[in-house]
C-alpha positions, 0 to 999 in steps of 0.5 A: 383235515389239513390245512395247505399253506401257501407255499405247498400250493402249486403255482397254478393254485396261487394264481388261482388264489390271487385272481380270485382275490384281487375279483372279489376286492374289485367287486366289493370296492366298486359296489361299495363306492356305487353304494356311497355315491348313490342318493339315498332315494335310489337304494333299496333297504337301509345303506348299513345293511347293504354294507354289511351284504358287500362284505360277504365274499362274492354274493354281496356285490352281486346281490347289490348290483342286482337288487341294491340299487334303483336306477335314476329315474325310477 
């Protein structure tokens, strides 16, 4: 298997590459800065754990907003 370096990309394949990056660090900034902020008694299951979820490509951010968090109130 060989492996592409960046410049034996296409142009259209490093656009790809860094919009790709830059969703999932926009993803995983916020969901890391929603999980800081948020009182601890509207997180479900322990923050450390959730952390650790965030940083896993993009089904960790995902997966916090869907199931992280409670919203106020509740």
């Amino acid at each position: 298997m060989h492996v592409r370096r960046w410049a034996e990309l296409s142009s259209r394949q490093q656009t790809a590459v860094l919009i790709a990056a830059s969703v999932q660090l926009s993803l995983a900034a916020t969901a890391y800065a929603d999980l800081v902020t948020r009182p601890a008694d509207q997180v479900n299951g322990p923050r450390g754990r959730w952390a650790l979820a965030i940083a896993v490509s993009f089904v960790g951010p995902l997966a916090w907003f869907r199931w992280g968090h409670r919203a106020p109130g509740r």
